[in-house]
N, CA, C and O atoms as CSV, one atom per row, in Angstrom:
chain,resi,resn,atom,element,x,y,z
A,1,UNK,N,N,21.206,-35.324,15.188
A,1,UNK,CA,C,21.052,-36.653,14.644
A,1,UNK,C,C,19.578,-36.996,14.454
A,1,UNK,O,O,19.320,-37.559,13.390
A,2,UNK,N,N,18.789,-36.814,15.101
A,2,UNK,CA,C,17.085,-36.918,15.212
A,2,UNK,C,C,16.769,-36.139,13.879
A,2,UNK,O,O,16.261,-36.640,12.876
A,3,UNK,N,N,17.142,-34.880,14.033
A,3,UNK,CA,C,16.595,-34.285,12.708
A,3,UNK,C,C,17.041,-34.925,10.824
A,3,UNK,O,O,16.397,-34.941,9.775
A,4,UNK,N,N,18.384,-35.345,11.195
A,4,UNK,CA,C,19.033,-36.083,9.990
A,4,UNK,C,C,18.206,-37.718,10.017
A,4,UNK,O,O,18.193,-38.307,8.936
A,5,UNK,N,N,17.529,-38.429,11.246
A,5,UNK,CA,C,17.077,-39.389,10.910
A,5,UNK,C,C,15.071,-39.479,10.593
A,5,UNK,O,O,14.329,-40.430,10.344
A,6,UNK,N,N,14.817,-37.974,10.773
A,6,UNK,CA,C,13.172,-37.872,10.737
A,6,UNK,C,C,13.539,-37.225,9.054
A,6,UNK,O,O,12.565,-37.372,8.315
A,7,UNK,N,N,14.676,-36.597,8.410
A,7,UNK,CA,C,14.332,-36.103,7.063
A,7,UNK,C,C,14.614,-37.673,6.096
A,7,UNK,O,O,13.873,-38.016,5.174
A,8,UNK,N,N,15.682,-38.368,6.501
A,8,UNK,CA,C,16.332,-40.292,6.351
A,8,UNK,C,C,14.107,-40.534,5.703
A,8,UNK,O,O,13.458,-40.685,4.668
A,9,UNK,N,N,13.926,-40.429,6.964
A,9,UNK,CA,C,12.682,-41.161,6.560
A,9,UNK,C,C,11.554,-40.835,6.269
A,9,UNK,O,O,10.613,-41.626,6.222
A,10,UNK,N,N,11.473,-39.421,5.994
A,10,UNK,CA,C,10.338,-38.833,5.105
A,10,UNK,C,C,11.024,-39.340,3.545
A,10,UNK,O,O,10.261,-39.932,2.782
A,11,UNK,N,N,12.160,-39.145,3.198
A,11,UNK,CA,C,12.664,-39.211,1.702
A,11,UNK,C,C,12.035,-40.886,1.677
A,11,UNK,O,O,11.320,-41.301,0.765
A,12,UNK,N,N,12.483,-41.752,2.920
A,12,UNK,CA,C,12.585,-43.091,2.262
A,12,UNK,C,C,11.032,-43.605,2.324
A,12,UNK,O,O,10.724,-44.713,1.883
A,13,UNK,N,N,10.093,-42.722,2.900
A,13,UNK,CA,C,8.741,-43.102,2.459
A,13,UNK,C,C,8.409,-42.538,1.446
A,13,UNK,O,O,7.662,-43.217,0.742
A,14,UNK,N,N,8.682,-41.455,1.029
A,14,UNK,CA,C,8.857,-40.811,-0.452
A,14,UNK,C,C,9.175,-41.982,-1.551
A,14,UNK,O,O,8.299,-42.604,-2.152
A,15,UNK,N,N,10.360,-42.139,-1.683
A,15,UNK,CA,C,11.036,-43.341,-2.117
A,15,UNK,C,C,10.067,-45.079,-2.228
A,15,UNK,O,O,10.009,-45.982,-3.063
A,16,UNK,N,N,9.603,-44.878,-1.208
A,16,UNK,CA,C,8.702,-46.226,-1.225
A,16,UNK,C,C,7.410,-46.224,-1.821
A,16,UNK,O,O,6.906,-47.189,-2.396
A,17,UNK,N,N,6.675,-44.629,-1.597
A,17,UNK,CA,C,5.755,-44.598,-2.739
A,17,UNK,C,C,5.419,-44.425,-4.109
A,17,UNK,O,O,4.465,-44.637,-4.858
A,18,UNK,N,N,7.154,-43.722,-4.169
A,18,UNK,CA,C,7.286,-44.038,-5.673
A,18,UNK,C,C,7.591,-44.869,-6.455
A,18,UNK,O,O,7.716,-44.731,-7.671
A,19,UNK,N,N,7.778,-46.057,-5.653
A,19,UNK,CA,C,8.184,-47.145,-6.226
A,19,UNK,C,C,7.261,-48.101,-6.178
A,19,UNK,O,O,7.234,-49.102,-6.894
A,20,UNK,N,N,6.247,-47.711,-5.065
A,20,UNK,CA,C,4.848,-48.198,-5.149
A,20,UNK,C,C,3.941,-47.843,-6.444
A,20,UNK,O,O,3.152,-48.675,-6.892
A,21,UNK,N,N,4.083,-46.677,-6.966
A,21,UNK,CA,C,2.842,-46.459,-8.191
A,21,UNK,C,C,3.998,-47.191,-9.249
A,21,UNK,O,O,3.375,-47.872,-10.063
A,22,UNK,N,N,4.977,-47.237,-9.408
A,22,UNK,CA,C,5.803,-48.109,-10.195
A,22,UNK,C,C,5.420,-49.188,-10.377
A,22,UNK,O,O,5.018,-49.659,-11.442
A,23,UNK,N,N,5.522,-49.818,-9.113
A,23,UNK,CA,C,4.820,-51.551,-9.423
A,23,UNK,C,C,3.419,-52.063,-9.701
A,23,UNK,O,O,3.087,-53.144,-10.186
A,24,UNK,N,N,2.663,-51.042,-9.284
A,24,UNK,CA,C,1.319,-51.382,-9.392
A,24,UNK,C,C,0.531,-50.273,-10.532
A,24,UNK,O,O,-0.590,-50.570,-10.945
A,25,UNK,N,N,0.974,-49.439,-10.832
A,25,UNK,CA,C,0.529,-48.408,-11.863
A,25,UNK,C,C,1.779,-47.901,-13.172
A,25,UNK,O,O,1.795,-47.148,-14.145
A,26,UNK,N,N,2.338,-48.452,-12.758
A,26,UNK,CA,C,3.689,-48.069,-13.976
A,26,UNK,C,C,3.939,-47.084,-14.377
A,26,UNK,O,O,4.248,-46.766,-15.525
A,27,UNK,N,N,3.764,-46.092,-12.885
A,27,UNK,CA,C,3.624,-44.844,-13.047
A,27,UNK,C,C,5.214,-43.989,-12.213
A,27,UNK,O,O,5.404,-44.320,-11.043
A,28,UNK,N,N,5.814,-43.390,-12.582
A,28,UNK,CA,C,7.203,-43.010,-11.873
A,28,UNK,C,C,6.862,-41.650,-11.726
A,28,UNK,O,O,6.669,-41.108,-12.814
A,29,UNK,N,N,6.705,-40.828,-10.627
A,29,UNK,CA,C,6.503,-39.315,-10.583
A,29,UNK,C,C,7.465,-38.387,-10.275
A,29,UNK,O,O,7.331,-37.169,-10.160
A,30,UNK,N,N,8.849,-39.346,-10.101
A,30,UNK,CA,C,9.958,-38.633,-9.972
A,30,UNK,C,C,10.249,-38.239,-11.505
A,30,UNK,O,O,10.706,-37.154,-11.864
A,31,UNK,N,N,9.826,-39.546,-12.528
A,31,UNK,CA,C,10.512,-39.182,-13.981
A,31,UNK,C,C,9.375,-38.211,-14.721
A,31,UNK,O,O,9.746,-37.497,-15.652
A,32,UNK,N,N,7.918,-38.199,-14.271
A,32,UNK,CA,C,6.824,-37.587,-14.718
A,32,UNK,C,C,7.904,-35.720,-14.191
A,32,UNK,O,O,7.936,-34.945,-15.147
A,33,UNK,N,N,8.542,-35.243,-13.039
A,33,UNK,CA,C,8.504,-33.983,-12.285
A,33,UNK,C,C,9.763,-33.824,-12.962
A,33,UNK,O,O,9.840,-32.711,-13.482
A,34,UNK,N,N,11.043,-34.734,-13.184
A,34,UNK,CA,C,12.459,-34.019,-13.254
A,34,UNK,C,C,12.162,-34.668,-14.589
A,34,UNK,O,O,12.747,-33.911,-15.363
A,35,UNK,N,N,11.607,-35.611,-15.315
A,35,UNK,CA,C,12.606,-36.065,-16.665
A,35,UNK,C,C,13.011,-37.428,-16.571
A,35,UNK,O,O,13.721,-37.695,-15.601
A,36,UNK,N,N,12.735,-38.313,-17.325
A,36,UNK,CA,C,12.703,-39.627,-17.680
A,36,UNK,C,C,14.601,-39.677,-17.475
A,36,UNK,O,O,15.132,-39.297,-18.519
A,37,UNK,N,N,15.444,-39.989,-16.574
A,37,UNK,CA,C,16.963,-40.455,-16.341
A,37,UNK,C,C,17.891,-39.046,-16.807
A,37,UNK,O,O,18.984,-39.096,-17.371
A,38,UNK,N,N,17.335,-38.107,-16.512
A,38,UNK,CA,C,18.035,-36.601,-16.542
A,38,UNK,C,C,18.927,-36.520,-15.087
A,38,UNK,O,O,18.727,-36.969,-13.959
A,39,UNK,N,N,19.882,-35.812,-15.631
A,39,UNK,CA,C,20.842,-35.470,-14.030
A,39,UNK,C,C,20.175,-35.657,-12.746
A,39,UNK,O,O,20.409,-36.563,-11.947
A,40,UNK,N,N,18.880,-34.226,-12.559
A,40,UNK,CA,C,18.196,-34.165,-11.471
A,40,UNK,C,C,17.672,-35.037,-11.371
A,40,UNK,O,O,18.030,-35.366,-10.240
A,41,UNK,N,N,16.761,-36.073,-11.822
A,41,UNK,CA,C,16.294,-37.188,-11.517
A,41,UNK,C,C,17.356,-38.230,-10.917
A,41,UNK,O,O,17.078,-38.553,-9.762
A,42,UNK,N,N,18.343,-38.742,-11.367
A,42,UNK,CA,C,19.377,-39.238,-10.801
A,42,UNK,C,C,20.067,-38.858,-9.582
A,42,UNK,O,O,20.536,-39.561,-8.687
A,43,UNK,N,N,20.023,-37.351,-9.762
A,43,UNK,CA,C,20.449,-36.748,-8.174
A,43,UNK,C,C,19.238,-37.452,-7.054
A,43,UNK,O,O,19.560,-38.285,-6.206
A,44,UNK,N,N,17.606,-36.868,-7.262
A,44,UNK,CA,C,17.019,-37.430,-6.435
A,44,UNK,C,C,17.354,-38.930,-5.937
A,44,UNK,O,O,17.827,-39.309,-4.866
A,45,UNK,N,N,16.975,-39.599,-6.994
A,45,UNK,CA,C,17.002,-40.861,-6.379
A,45,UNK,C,C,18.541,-41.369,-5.672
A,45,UNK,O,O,18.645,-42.388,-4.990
A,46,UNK,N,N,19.305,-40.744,-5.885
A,46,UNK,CA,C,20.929,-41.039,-5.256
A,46,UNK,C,C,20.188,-40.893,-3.916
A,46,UNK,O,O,19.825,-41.884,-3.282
A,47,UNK,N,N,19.920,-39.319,-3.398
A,47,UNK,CA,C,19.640,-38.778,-2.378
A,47,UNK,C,C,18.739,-39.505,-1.436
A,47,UNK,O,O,18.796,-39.403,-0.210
A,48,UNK,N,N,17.697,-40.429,-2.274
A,48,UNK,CA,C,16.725,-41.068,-1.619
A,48,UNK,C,C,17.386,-42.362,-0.880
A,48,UNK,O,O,17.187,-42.987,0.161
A,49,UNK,N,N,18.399,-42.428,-2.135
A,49,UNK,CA,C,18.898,-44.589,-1.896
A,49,UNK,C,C,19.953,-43.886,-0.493
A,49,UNK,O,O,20.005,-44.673,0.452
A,50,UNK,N,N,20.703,-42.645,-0.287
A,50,UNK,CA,C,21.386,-42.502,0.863
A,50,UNK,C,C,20.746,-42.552,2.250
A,50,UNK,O,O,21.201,-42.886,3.344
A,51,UNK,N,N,19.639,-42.149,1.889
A,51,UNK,CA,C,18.388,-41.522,3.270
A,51,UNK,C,C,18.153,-42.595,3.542
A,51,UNK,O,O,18.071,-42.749,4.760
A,52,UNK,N,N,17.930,-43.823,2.736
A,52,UNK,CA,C,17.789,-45.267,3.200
A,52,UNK,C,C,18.812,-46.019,3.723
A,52,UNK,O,O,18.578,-47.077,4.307
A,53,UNK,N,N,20.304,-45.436,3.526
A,53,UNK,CA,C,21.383,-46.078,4.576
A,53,UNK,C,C,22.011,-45.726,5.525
A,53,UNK,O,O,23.050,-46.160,6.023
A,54,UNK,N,N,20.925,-44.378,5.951
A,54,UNK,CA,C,21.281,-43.803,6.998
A,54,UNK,C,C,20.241,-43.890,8.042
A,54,UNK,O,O,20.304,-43.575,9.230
A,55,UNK,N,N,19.359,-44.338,7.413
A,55,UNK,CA,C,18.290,-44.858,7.915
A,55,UNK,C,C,18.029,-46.265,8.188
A,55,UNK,O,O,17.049,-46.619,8.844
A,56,UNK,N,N,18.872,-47.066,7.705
A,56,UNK,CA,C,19.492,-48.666,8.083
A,56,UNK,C,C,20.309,-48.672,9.199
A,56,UNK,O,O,20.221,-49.379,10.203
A,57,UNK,N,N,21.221,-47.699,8.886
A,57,UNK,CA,C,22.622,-47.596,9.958
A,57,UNK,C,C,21.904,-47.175,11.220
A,57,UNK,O,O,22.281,-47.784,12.221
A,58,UNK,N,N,20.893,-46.215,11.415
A,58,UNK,CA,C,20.937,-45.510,12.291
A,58,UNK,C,C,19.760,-46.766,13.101
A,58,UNK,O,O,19.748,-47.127,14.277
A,59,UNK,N,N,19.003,-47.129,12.135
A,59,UNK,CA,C,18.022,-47.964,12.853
A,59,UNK,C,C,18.683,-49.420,13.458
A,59,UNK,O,O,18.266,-50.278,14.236
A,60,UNK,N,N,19.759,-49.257,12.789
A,60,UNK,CA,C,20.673,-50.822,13.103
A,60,UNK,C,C,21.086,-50.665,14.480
A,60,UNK,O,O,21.048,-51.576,15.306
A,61,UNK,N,N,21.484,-49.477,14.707
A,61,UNK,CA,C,22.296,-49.030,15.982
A,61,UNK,C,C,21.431,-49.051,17.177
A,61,UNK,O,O,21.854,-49.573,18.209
A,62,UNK,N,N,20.432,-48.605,17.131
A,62,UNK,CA,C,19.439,-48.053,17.969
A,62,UNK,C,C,18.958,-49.722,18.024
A,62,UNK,O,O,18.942,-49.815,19.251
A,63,UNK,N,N,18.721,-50.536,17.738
A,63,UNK,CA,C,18.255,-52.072,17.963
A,63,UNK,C,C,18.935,-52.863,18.518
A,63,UNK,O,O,18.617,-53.498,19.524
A,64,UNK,N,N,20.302,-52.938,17.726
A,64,UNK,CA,C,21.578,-53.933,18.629
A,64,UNK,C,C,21.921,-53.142,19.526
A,64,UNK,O,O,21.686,-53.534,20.668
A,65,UNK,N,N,22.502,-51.946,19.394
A,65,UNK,CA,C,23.162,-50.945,20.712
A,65,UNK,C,C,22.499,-50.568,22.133
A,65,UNK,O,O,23.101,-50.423,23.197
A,66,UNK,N,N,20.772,-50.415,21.838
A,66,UNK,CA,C,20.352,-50.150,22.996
A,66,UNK,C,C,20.565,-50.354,24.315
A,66,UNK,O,O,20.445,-51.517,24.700
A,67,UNK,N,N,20.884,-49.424,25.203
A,67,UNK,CA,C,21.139,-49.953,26.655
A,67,UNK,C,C,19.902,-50.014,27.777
A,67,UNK,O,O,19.071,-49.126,27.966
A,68,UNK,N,N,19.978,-51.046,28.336
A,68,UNK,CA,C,18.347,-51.264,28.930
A,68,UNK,C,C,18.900,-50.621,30.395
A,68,UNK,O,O,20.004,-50.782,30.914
A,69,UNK,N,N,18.256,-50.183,30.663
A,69,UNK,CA,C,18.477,-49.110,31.975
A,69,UNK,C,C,17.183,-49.488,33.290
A,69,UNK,O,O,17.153,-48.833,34.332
């Protein structure tokens, strides 16, 4: 589970910087590497928007669930 939530959040800082030169440079380097809305480009970003709800879920759990010992 550690390893599925440290790859969750390399993609979703991935994800955040590409959406960073987006807003501030209008620059997309996912569509510059795979192709302006081509399959693989769409695959990535699927892959990215999942890594971010597994990375919600998992961070959700670990906040409300914690047991104080």
């Amino acid at each position: 589970m550690n390893a599925l939530r440290i790859i969750s959040y390399i993609l979703v800082l991935i994800g955040a910087i590409n959406w960073g030169l987006v807003g501030m440079m209008n620059f997309d380097f996912v569509a510059l590497l795979f192709g302006e809305m081509t399959v693989l480009s769409r695959i990535i970003y699927s892959i990215i928007g999942i890594a971010a709800i597994i990375l919600l879920l998992t961070t959700y759990r670990d906040v409300f669930y914690h047991e104080n010992y």
